[in-house]
N, C-alpha and C positions, 0 to 999 in steps of 0.2 A: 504494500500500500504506500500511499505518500508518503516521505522522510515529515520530519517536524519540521523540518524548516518551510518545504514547499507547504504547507500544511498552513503554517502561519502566517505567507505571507498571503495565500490565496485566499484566508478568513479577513489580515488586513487589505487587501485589493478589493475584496466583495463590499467589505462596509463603508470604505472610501465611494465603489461608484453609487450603493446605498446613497451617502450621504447626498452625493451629487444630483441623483434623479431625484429625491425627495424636497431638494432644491428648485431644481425646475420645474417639477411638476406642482409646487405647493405656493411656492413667490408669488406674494401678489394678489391670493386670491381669497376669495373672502371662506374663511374654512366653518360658519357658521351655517351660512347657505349650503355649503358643500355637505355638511353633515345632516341636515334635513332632509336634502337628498335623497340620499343614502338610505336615514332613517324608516322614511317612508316607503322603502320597496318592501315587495311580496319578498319575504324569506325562506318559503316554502321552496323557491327555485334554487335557493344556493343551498338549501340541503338534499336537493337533485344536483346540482354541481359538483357540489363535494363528493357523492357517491362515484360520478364522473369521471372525477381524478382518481379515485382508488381503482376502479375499475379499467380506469388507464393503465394505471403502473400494475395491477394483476394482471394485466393481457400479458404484459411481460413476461411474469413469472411464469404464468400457465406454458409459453411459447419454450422458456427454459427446461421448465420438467416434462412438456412433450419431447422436447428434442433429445434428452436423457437420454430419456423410454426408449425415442429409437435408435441409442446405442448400447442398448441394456445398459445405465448407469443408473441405478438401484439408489435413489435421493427421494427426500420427502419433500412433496409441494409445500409445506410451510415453509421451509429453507429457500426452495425458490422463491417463494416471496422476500423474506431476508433480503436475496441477494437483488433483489430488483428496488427495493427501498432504498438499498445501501448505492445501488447504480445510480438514481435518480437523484436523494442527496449531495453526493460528488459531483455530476453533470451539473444539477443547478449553483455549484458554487465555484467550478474551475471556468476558467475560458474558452470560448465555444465547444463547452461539454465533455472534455478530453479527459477529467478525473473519474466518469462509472466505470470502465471496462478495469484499470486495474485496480480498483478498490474489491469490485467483482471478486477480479481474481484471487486476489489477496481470503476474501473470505471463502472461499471455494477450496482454495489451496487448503487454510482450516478444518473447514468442514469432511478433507480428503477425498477431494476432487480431483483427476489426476490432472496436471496442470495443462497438457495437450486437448484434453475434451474440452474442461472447459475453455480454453482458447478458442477451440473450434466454436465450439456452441455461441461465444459472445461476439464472434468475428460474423456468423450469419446473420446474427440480431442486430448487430450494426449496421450491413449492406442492406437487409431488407428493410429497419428502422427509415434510412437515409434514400432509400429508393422509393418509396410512398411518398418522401414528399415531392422529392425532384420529377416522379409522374404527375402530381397534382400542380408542379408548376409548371412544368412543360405544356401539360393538358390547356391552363389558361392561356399559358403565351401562345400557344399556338392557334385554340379557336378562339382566343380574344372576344368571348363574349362583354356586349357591351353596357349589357349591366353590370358588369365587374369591373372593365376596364373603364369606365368613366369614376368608378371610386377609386382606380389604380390609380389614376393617372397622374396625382401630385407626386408618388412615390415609386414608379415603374425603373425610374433607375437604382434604386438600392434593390427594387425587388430581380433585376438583372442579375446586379452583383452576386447579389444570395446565391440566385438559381446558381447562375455560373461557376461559384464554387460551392455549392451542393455536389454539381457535375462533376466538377472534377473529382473531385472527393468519390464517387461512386466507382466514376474511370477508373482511376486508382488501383480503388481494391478490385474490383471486378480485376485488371491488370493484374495483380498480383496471386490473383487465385487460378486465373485460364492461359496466363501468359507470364510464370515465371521464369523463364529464361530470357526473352525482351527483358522484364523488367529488372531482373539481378545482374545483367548487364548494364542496364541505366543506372542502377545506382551503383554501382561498384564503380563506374564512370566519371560519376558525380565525385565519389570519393577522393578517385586516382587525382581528378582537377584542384580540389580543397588541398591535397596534397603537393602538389605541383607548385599552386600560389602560394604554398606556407600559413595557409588557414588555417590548416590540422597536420601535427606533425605526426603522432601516432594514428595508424589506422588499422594496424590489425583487428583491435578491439573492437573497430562499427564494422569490419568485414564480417566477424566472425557474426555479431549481433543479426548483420544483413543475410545473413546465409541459414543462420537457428529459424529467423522470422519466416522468410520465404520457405525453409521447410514446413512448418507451419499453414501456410497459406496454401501447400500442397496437399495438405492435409483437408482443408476448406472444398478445395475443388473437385479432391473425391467421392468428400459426402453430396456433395451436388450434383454430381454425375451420377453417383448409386441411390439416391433420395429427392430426385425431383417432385414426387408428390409431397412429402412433408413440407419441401420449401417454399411450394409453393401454397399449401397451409397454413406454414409461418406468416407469407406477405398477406394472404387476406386476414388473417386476424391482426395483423399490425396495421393494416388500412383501416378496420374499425378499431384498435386502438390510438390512432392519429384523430378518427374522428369523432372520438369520445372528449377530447380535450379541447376542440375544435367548438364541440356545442355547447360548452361553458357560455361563451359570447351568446348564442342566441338567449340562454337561459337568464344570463342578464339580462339582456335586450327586453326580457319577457317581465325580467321580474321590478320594469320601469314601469310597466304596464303599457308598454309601447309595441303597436302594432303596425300590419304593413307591408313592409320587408320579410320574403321568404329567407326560410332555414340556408336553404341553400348559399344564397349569395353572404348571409352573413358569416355563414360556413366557409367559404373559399377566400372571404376577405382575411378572416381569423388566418385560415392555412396561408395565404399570402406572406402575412406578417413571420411566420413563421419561416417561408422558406427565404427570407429577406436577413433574416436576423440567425440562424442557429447556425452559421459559421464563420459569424463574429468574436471577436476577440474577448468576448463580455460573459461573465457567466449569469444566467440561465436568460442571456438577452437583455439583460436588464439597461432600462435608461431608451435605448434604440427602441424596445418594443414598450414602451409609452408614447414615446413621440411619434408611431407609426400608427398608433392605435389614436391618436388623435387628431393624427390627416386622413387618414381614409374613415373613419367613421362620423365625425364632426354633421355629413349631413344625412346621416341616419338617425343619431341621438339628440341635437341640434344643442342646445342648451343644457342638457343630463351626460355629454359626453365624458367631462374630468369625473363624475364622479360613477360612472359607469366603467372606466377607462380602472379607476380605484377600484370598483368592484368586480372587473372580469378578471383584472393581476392578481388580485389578492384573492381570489379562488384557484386560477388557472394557475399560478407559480407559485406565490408565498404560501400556502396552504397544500400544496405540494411537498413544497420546502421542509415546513413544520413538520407535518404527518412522515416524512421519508426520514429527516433528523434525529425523530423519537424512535422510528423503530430501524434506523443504524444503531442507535445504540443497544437495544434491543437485542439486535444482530451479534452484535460484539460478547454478552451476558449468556447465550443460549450458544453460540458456535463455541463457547470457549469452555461451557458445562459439558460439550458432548466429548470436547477433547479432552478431559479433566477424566469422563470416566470410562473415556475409551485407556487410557492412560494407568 
């Protein structure tokens, strides 16, 4: 898992940009109105929301202990769940997401996991994770429907950038899993260069690292050739767990008592923001996906926008956040009982 250090300063980087959105988003504004607001929605929908988000981060886990099963690796679905809390935690507080897989692994490795499956297991949930959204962007850019793109359209260039490095990020690994020899060549490439300029003077050590990984990802490519039904299992239930987190937004929307606006559109606008922001430098988007949420929706909610904008984040992330926090720890008390009396 994280050193302490990285650990420290990724908790002071988080409450620094904290402090900064909470800035711009609060300056200024009259926060007595804003809390009337608030006060007065139907709260019957955000305890539909909140089920939302747990059901989010269960799709996960379920997706883990199916894929087990189908290498006979004998785990109990509570543990999956564990380790999907403990992924979702780390995502929402590292920079574009990059601390769940090996917090994951870290507790997986506890649990005695052998640390190849689970690789394997978390490298598929990642491609399909990340491929649901870059089909849901590409889906818009391409047929450009125009109830959607007339709400894109103050923010269609970040939502570019997103897509574009979504893309690539998929390339990537797909590359790394059906085309490891191109790519162990590129990056040993890369290396041989760093080395050349005097960037890096030792390199056996990233050789060796680059050659354990792509074994690895050969690994990935097998199970995808001998289990294409499961995977393709995997991505539909990772399409409705994108789109459980997605309908947070409408349920707000709803619990303004604002009507009008199909599911839909407010669905694709939500997943927009998303594929704009989640491979950004910012952990869980924070700061970017406020101020996104307040250009493109601004002439949906009109006037209830800041405090709608309050109420979709703080279902959709911070209440993520919370709920994934308590039971990492959770995580940490129960994986370290089993090795205590396997021991």
């Amino acid at each position: 898992m994280m050193n302490k250090r990285n650990s420290i300063l990724n908790v002071i980087f988080l409450v620094i940009v904290f402090a900064i959105t909470l800035y711009y988003i609060f300056h200024g504004q009259d926060m007595h109105t804003l809390l009337n607001y608030i006060k007065n929605t139907d709260v019957r929908y955000w305890f539909l929301a909140v089920i939302c988000v747990i059901l989010f981060i269960g799709c996960e886990s379920l997706i883990i202990y199916y894929m087990m099963h189908t290498i006979q690796q004998k785990i109990s679905l509570l543990h999956c769940f564990l380790y999907s809390f403990v992924g979702f935690f780390f995502c929402n507080i590292t920079p574009s997401a990059t601390g769940g897989p090996p917090a994951q692994l870290y507790y997986m490795k506890k649990d005695k996991v052998p640390l190849p499956i689970a690789t394997l297991v978390l490298m598929i949930v990642t491609i399909t994770y990340k491929l649901v959204l870059v089909a849901i962007g590409l889906i818009v850019i391409i047929i450009r429907p125009f109830g959607i793109m007339h709400y894109l359209s103050p923010v269609l260039g970040i939502c570019y950038l997103g897509l574009s490095l979504n893309i690539i990020c998929v390339v990537f690994m797909v590359l790394l899993v059906f085309h490891p020899t191109m790519t162990r060549n590129l990056l040993l490439g890369i290396v041989k260069i760093l080395k050349s300029l005097h960037v890096m003077k030792q390199t056996d050590y990233l050789t060796k690292k680059i050659e354990h990984a792509l074994k690895q990802y050969q690994d990935v490519a097998m199970y995808f050739r001998t289990h294409k039904l499961v995977v393709m299992n995997v991505f539909i239930i990772t399409i409705f767990q994108r789109l459980l987190l997605f309908y947070v937004t409408y349920l707000t929307y709803l619990s303004f008592g604002l009507h009008g606006t199909g599911i839909i559109t407010i669905i694709t606008l939500q997943a927009m923001i998303s594929v704009a922001v989640e491979m950004l430098p910012l952990p869980g988007g924070m700061g970017i996906s406020e101020k996104l949420f307040l250009m493109i929706f601004t002439p949906l909610f009109g006037n209830l926008t800041l405090p709608a904008m309050v109420v979709s984040r703080g279902l959709s992330y911070y209440t993520e956040l919370i709920i994934s926090a308590l039971f990492t720890i959770v995580s940490h008390f129960v994986i370290k009982e089993k090795i205590e009396r396997v021991k």
